[in-house]
Biotite code that builds the C-alpha atoms (Angstrom):
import biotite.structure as struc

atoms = struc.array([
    struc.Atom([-47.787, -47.362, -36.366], chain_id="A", res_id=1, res_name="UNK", atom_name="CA", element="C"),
    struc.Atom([-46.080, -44.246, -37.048], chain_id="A", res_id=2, res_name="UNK", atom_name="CA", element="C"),
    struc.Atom([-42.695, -45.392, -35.848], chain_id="A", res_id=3, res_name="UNK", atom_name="CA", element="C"),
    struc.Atom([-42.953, -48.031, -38.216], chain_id="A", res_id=4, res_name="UNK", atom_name="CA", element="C"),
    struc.Atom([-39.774, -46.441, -40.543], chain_id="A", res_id=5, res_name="UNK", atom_name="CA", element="C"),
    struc.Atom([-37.739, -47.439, -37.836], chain_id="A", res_id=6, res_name="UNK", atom_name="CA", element="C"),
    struc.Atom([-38.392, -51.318, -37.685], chain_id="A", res_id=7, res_name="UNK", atom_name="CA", element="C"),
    struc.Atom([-37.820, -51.000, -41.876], chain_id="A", res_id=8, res_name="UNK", atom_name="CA", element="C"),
    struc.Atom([-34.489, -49.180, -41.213], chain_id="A", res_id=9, res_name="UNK", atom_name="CA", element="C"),
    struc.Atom([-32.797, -51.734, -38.142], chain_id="A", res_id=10, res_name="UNK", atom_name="CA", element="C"),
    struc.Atom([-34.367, -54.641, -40.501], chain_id="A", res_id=11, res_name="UNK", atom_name="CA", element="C"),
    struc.Atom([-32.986, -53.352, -43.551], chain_id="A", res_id=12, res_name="UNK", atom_name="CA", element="C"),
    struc.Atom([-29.437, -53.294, -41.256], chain_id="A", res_id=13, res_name="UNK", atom_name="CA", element="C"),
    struc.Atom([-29.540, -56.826, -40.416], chain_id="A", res_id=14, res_name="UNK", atom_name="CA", element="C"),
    struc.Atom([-30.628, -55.887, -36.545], chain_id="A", res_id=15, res_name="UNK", atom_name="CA", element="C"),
    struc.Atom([-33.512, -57.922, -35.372], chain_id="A", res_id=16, res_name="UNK", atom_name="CA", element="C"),
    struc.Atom([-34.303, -56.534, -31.969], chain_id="A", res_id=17, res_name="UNK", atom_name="CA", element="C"),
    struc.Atom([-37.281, -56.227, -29.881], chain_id="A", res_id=18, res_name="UNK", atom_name="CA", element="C"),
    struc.Atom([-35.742, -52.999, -28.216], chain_id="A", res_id=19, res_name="UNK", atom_name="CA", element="C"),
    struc.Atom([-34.849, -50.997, -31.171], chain_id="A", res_id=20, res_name="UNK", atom_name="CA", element="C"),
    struc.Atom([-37.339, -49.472, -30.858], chain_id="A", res_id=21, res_name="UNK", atom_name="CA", element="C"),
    struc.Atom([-38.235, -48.426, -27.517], chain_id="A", res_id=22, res_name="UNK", atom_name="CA", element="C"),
    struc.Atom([-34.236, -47.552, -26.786], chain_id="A", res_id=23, res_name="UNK", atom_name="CA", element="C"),
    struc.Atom([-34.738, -45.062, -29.735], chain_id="A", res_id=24, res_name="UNK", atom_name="CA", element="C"),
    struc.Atom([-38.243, -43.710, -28.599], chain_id="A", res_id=25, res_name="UNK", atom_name="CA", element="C"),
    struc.Atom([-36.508, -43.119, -25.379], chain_id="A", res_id=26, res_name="UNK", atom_name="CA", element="C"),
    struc.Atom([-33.619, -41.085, -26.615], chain_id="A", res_id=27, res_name="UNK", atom_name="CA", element="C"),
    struc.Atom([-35.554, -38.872, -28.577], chain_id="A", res_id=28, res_name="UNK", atom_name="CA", element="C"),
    struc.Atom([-38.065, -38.305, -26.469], chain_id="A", res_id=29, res_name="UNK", atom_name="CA", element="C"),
    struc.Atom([-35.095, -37.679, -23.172], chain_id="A", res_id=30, res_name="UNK", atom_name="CA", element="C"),
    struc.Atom([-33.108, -35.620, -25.313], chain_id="A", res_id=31, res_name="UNK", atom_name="CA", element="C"),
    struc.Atom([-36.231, -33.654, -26.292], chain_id="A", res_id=32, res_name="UNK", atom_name="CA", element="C"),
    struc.Atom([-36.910, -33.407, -22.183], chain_id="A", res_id=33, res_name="UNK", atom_name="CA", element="C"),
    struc.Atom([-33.362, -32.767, -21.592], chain_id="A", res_id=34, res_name="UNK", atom_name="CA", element="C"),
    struc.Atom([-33.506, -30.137, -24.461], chain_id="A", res_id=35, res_name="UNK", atom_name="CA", element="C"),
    struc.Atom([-36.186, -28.147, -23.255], chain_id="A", res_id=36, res_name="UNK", atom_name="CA", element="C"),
    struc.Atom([-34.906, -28.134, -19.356], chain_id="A", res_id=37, res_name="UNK", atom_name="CA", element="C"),
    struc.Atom([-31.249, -27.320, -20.375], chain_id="A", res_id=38, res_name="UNK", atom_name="CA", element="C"),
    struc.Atom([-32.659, -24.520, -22.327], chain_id="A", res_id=39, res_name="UNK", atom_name="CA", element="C"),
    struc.Atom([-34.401, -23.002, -20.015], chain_id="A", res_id=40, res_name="UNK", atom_name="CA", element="C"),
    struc.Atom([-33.629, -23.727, -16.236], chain_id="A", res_id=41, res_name="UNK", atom_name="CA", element="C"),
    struc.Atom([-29.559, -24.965, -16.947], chain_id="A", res_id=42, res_name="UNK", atom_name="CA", element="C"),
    struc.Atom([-28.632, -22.437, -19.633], chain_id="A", res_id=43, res_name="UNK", atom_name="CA", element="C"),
    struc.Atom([-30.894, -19.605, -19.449], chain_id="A", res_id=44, res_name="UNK", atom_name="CA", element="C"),
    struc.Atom([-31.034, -19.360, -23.300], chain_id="A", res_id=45, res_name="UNK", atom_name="CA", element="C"),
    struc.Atom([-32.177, -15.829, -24.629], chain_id="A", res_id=46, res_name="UNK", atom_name="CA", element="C"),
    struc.Atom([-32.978, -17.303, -27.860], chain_id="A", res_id=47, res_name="UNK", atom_name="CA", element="C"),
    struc.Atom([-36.230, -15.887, -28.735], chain_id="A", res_id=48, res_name="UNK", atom_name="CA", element="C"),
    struc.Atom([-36.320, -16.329, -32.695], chain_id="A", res_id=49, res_name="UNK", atom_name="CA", element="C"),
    struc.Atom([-37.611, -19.930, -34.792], chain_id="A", res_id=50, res_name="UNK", atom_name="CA", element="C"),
    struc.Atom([-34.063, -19.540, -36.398], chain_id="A", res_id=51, res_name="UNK", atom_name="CA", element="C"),
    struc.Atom([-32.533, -19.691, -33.067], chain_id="A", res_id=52, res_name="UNK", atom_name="CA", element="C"),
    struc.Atom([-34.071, -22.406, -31.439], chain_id="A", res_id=53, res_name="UNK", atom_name="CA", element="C"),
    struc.Atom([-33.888, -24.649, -33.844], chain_id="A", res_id=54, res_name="UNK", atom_name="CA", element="C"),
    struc.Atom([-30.050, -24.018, -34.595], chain_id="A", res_id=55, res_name="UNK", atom_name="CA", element="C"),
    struc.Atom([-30.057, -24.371, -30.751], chain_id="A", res_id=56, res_name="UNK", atom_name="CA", element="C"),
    struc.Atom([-31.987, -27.722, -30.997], chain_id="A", res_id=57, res_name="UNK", atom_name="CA", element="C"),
    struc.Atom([-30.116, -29.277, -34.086], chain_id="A", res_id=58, res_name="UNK", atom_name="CA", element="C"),
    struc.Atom([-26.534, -28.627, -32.067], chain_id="A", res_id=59, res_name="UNK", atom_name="CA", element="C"),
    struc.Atom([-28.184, -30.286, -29.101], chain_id="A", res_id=60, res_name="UNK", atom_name="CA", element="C"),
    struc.Atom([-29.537, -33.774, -31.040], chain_id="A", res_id=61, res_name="UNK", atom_name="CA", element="C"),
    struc.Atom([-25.742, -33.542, -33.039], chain_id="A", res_id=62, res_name="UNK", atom_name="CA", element="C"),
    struc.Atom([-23.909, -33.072, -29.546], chain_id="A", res_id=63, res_name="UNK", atom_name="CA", element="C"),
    struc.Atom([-26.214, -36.050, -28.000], chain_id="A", res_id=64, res_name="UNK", atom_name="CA", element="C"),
    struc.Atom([-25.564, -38.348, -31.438], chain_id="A", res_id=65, res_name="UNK", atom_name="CA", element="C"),
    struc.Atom([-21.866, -37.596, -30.677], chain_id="A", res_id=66, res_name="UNK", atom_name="CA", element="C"),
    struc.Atom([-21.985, -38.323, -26.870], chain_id="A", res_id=67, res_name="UNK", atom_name="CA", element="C"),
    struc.Atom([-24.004, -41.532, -27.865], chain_id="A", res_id=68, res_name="UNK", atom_name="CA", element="C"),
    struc.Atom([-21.396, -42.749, -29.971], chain_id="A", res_id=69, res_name="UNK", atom_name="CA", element="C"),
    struc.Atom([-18.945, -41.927, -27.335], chain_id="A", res_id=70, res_name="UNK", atom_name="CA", element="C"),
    struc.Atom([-21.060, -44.079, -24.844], chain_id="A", res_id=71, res_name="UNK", atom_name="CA", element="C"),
    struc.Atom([-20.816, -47.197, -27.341], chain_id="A", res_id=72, res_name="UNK", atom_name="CA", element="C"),
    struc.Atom([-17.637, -46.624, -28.307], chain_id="A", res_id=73, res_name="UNK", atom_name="CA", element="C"),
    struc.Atom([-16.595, -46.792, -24.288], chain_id="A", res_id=74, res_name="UNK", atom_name="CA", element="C"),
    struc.Atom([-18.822, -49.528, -24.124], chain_id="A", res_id=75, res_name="UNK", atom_name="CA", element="C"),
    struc.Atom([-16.927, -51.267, -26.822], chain_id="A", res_id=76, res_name="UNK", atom_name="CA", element="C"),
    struc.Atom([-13.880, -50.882, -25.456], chain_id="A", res_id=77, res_name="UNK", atom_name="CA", element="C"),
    struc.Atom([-14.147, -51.519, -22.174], chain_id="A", res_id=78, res_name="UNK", atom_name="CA", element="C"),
    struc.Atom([-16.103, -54.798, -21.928], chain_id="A", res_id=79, res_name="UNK", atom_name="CA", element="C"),
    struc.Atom([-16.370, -56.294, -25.753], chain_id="A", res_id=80, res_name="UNK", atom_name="CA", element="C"),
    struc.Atom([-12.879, -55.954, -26.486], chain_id="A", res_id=81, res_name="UNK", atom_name="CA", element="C"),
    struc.Atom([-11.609, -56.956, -23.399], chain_id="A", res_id=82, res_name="UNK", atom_name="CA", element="C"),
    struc.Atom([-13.909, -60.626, -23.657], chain_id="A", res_id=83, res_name="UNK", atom_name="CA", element="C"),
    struc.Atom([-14.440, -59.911, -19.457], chain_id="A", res_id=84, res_name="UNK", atom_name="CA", element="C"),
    struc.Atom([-18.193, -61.139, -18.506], chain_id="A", res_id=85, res_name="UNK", atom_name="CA", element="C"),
    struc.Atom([-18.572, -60.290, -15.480], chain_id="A", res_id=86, res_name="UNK", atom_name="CA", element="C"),
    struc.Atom([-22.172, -58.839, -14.796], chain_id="A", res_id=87, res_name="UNK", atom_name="CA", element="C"),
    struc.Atom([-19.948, -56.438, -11.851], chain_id="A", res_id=88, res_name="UNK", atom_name="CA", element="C"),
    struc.Atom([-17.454, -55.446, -14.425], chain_id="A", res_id=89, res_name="UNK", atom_name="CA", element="C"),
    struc.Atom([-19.991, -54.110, -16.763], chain_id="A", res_id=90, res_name="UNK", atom_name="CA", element="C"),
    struc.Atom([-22.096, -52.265, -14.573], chain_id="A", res_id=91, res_name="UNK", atom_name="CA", element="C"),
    struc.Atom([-19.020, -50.398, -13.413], chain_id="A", res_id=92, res_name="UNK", atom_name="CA", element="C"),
    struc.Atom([-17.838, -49.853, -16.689], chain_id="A", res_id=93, res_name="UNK", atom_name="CA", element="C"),
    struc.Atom([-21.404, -48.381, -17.552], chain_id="A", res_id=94, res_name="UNK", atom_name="CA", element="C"),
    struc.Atom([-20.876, -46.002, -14.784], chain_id="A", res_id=95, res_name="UNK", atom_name="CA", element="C"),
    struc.Atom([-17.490, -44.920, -15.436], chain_id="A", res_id=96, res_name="UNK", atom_name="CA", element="C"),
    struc.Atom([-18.889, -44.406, -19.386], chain_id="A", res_id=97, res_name="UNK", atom_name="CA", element="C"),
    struc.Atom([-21.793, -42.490, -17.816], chain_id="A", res_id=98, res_name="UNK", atom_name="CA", element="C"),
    struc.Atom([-19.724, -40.706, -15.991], chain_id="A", res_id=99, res_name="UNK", atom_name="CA", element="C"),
    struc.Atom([-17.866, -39.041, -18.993], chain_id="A", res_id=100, res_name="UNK", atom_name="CA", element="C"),
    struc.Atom([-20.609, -38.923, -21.365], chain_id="A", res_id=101, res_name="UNK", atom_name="CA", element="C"),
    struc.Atom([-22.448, -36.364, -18.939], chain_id="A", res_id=102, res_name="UNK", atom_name="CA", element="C"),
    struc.Atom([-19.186, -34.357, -18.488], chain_id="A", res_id=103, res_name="UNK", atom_name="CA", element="C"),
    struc.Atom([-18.955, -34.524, -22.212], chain_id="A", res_id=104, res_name="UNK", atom_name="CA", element="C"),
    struc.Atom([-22.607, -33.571, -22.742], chain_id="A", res_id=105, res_name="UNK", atom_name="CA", element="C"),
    struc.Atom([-22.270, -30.307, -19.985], chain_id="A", res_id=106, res_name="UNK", atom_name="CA", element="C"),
    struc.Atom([-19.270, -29.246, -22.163], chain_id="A", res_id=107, res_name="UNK", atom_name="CA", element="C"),
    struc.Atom([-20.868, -29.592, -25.430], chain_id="A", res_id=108, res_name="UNK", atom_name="CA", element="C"),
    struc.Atom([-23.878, -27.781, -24.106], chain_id="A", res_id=109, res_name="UNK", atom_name="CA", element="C"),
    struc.Atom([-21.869, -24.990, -22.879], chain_id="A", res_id=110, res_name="UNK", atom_name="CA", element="C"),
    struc.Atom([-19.649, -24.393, -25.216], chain_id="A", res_id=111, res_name="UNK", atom_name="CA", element="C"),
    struc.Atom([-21.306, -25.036, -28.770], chain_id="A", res_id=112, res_name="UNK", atom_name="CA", element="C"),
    struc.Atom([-25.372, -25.141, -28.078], chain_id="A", res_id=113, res_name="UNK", atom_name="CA", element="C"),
    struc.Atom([-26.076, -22.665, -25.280], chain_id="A", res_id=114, res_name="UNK", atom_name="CA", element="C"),
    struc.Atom([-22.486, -20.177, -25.430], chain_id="A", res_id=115, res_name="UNK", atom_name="CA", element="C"),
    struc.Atom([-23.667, -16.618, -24.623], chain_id="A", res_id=116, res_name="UNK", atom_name="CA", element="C"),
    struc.Atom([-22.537, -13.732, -27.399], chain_id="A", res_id=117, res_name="UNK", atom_name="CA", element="C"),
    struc.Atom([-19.099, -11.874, -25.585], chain_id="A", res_id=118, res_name="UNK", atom_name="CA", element="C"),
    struc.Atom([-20.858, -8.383, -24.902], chain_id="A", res_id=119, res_name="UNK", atom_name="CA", element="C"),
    struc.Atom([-18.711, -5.723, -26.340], chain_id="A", res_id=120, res_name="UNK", atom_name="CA", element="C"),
])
């Protein structure tokens, strides 16, 4: 299997999970389909060199790694901390978590993956 690194890496963490690994294979592959959409029909990039598109693509994952943290930090927060179960109270949380991680992914995309040069 050639994801197989990744069940040696959550075992070797302690995490036995059945979803490790198709919540990571989804990430990568919707930030890759986020990527190239944003890129193109979002942010009209003009990057036209290797160079660029990959610096373009490595600020995209680190911006998404960031925003992902930001979701489970929320996440945290808002329903472990608190000790409320309530199946309600967490889907609403999710939302409102959702909510900011997109604003927080627009921003990051816009300011530090896809700014445009200032023309001089």
């Amino acid at each position: 299997m050639w994801l197989s690194w990744i069940f040696k890496i959550t075992s070797g963490l302690g995490i036995e999970s059945s979803t490790a690994l198709p919540v990571i294979g989804s990430w990568v592959f919707s930030v890759t389909f986020a990527f190239l959409t944003n890129r193109v029909y979002v942010f009209n990039s003009t990057a036209n060199t290797f160079g660029k598109v990959l610096r373009e693509a490595v600020l995209y994952y680190a911006s998404r790694l960031v925003t992902l943290i930001m979701d489970l930090v929320i996440m945290f927060l808002l329903v472990d901390l608190t000790g409320i179960e309530s199946p309600l109270y967490e889907f609403v949380c999710k939302v409102f978590s959702n909510m900011l991680v997109l604003i927080a992914n627009f921003v990051l995309s816009k300011v530090m993956v896809f700014r445009k040069k200032k023309e001089k």
